[in-house]
C-alpha positions in Angstrom: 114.8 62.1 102.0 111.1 62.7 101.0 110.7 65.9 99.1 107.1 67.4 97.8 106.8 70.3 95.6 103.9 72.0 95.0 102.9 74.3 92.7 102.5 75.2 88.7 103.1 77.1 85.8 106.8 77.9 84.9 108.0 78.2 88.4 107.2 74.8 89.7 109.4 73.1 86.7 111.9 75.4 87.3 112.6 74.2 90.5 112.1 70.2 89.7 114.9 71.1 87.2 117.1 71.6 90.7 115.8 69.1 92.6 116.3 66.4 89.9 119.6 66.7 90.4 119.6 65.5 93.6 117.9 62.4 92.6 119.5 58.9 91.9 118.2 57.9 88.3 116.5 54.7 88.1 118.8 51.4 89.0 121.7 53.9 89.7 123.2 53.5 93.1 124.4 56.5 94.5 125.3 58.1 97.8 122.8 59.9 100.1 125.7 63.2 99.7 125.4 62.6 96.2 121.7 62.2 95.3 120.2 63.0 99.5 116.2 62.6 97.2 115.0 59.4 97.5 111.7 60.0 96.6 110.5 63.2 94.9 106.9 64.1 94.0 105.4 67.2 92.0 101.6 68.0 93.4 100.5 70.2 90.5 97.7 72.5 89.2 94.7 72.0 86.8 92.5 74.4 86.2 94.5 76.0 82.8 91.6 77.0 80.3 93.8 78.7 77.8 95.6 77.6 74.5 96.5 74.0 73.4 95.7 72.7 77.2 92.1 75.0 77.2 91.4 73.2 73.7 92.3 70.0 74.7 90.0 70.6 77.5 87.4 71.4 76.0 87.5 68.9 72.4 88.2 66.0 75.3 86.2 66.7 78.0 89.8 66.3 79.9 92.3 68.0 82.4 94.3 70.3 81.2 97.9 68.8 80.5 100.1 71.6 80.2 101.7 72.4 83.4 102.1 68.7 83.9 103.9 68.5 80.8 106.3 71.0 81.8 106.7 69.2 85.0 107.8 65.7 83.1 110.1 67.7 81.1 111.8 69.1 84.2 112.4 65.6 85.3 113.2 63.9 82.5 116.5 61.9 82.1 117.1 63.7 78.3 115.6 66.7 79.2 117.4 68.5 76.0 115.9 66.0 73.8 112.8 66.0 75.4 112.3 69.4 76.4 112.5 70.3 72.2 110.3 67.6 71.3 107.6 68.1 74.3 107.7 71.8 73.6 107.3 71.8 69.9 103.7 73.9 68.5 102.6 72.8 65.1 102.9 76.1 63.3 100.3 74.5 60.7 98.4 71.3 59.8 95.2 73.0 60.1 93.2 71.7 63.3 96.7 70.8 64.7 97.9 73.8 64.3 98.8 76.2 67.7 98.6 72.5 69.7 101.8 71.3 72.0 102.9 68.3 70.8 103.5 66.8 74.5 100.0 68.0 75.1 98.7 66.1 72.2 100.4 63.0 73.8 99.3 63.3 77.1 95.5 63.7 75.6 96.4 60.0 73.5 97.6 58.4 76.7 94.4 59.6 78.2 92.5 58.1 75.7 93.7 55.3 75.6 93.6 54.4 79.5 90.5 56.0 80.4 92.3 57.5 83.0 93.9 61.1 83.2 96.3 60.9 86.3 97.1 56.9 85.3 97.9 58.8 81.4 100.4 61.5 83.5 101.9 58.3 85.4 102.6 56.5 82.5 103.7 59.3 80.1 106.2 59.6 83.2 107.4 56.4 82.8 107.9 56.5 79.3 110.2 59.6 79.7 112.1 58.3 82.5 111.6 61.0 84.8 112.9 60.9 88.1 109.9 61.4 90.6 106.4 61.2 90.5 104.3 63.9 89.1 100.3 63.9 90.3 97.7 66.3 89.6 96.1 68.5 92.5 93.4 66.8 91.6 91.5 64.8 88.6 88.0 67.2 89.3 87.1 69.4 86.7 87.4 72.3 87.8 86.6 76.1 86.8 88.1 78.9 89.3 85.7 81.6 90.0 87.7 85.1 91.4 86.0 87.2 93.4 87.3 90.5 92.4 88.0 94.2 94.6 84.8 95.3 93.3 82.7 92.9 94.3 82.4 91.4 90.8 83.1 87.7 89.9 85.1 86.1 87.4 85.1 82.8 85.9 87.8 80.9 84.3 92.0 81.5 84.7 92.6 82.9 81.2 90.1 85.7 82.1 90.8 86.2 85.8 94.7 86.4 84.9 93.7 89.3 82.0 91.3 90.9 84.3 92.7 94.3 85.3 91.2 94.8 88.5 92.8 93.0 91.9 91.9 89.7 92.9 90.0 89.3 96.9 89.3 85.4 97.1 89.5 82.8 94.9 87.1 79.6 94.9 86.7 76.4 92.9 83.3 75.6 90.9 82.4 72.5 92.1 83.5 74.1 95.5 84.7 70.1 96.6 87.6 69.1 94.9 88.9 65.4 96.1 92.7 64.8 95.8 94.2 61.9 94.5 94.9 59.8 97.8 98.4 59.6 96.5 99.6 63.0 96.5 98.0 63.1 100.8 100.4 60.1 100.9 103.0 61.6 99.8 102.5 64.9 102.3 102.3 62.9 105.0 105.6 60.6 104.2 107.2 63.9 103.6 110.4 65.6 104.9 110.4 68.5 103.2 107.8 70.6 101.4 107.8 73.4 99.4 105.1 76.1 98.1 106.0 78.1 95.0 107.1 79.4 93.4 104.3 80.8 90.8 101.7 83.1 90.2 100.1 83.3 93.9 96.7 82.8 93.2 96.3 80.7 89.5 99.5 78.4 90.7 99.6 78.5 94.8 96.4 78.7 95.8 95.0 77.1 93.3 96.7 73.8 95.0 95.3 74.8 98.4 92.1 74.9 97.4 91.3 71.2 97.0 90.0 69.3 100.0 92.5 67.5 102.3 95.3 69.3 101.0 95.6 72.4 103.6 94.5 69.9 106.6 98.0 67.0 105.4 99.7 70.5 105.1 99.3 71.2 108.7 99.6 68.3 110.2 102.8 66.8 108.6 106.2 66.8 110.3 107.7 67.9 107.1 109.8 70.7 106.7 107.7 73.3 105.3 108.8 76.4 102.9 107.2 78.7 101.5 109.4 79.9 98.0 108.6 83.7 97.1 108.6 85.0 93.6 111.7 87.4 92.5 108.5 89.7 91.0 105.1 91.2 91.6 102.8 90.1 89.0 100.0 92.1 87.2 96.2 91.3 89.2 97.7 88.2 91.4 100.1 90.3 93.4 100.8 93.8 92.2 101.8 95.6 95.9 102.2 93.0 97.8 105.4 92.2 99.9 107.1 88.9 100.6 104.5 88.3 104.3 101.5 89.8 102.1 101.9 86.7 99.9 102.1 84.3 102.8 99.2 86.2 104.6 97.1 85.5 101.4 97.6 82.3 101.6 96.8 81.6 104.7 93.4 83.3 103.8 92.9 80.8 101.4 94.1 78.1 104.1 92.3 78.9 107.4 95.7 78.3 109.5 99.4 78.2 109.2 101.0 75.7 106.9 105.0 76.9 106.8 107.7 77.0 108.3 110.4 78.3 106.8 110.2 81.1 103.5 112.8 81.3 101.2 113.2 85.3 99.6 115.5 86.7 97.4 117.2 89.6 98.2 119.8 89.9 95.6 119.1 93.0 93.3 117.4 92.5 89.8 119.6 94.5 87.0 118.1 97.7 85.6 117.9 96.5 82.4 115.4 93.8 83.6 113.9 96.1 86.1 112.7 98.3 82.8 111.8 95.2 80.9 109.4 94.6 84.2 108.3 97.8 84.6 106.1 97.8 81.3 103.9 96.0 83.7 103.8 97.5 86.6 105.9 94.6 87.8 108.5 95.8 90.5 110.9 92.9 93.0 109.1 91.6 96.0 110.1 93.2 99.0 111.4 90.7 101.4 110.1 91.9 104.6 112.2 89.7 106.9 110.9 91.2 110.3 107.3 91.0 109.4 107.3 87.0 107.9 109.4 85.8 111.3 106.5 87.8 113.6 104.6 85.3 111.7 106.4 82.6 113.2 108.3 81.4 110.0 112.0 81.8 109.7 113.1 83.7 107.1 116.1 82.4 104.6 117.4 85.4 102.0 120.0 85.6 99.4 120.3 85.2 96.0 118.2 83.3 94.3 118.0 84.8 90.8 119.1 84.2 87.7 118.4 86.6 84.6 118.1 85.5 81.1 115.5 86.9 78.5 113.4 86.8 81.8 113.8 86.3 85.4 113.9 83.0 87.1 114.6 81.4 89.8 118.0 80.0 90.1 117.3 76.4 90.4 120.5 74.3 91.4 120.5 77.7 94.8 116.9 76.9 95.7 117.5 73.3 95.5 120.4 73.5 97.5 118.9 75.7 100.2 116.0 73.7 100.6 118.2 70.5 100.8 120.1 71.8 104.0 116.8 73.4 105.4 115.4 69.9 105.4 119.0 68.3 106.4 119.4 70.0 109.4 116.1 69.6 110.6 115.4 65.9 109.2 116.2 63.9 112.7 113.2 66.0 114.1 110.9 65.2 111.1 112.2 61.8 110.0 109.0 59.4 109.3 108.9 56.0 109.2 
């Protein structure tokens, strides 16, 4: 089975952490029960402008490697080990200070090839990880947010601490190529998934860059869109599980899913106050309204709480798994 994820920020590694475990490490044999993922690719965002990635940025004149980072983590074979070391800040050392160390060797690696999505592939490598992780796009890019009010912000650190609601989001250059790789990869696909993540800054974001939206359409993959548990302050605030989708498709120009996955199990009230400072409140999963849509609608619980919420990774893996296994001698590709 050929599996895409697309996505960014905290979500998207979250669910590589399930779907890795469905994946035959490298000169493993294993059965198709046991490890059904023979070939598993993360399509991720780049336009992060904010901390160690924003610096690196902008002292390299490179991509930002954070959400990448997360995603090699995700898939690595010692994720525990890895996780600690790619995650470590340098709490001093002067200019070094505040920076990521797994940032810091992405940016080497970049240096040293002359090539930031070749850097990602190698850094890969290096950490074993078991699928391929690409950027959306190597572009440098700045997202521009036209806002409720007419106005226009530039940049994702301020459009996510804007207070007013975003209307349309755009890309500045407007043309963003893809990497050829990652179009493959959606056509050779059997199952897709969307999300989750913030809806505009980690979702759209991705559908934004040329190509992308048209593969998305015309693949016979499986194709699911994967809610958020929460609203979130300026992306989403209001907005019900068929409100996200129907943003998206804004963004899109036509219908790219098939299938949404929503949770419905109930968030504790201790979490629901922890939320509530902003405004947050659980997506309403409007089953009725997403199937009149034409997408099927799977519910249950997805959750898992900790010091925040998250998606449950090893249930969404799972569900998408079946999804795709049920429907793969329709979308099988050669």
């Amino acid at each position: 089975m050929r599996v895409v994820a697309i996505g960014g920020g905290t979500g998207l590694s979250t669910l590589l952490r399930g779907l890795r475990r469905h994946v035959a490490a490298a000169g493993q044999a294993a059965r198709a029960e046991e490890a059904p993922i023979g070939d598993l690719a993360a399509v991720v965002t780049v336009t992060d402008d904010g901390g160690s990635s924003g610096r690196l940025r902008e002292e390299f004149n490179m991509l930002p490697p954070g959400d990448l980072r997360n995603c090699m983590v995700a898939l690595s074979e010692e994720e525990d080990l890895i996780s600690q070391l790619f995650r470590h800040r340098f709490r001093s050392g002067g200019e070094i200070r505040g920076h990521n160390f797994g940032n810091l060797f992405v940016a080497a690696l970049t240096e040293i090839t002359g090539d930031f999505g070749h850097a990602i592939q190698l850094a890969s490598k290096i950490l074993a990880t078991r699928g391929r992780i690409y950027p959306a796009t190597t572009a440098n890019l700045t997202l521009v947010a036209r806002m409720d009010d007419g106005s226009e912000v530039r940049g994702e650190t301020k459009i996510t601490a804007s207070r007013k609601r975003i209307v349309e989001l755009m890309l500045d250059p407007p043309v963003a190529e893809p990497l050829p790789e990652t179009i493959e990869a959606i056509e050779r696909a059997d199952l897709i998934s969307v999300g989750p993540g913030s809806l505009y800054t980690s979702l759209i974001t991705n559908l934004l860059v040329k190509g992308i939206p048209e593969a998305l359409a015309e693949t016979r993959a499986v194709r699911v869109f994967i809610c958020n548990l929460m609203t979130q302050a300026n992306e989403s605030l209001g907005l019900t599980a068929s409100q996200h989708i129907e943003r998206i498709y804004e963004h899109t120009g036509e219908p790219i899913f098939d299938y949404a996955l929503v949770n419905t199990a109930p968030v504790s009230p201790q979490m629901l106050l922890r939320y509530a400072v902003e405004g947050a409140v659980p997506i309403a999963a409007d089953v009725e309204r997403i199937e009149a849509m034409g997408i099927r609608c799977l519910v249950g619980n997805f959750l898992s709480e900790g010091d925040v919420l998250r998606h449950a990774p090893e249930r969404v893996a799972g569900a998408l798994l079946e999804l795709a296994r049920l429907a793969r001698p329709q979308t099988q590709t050669t």
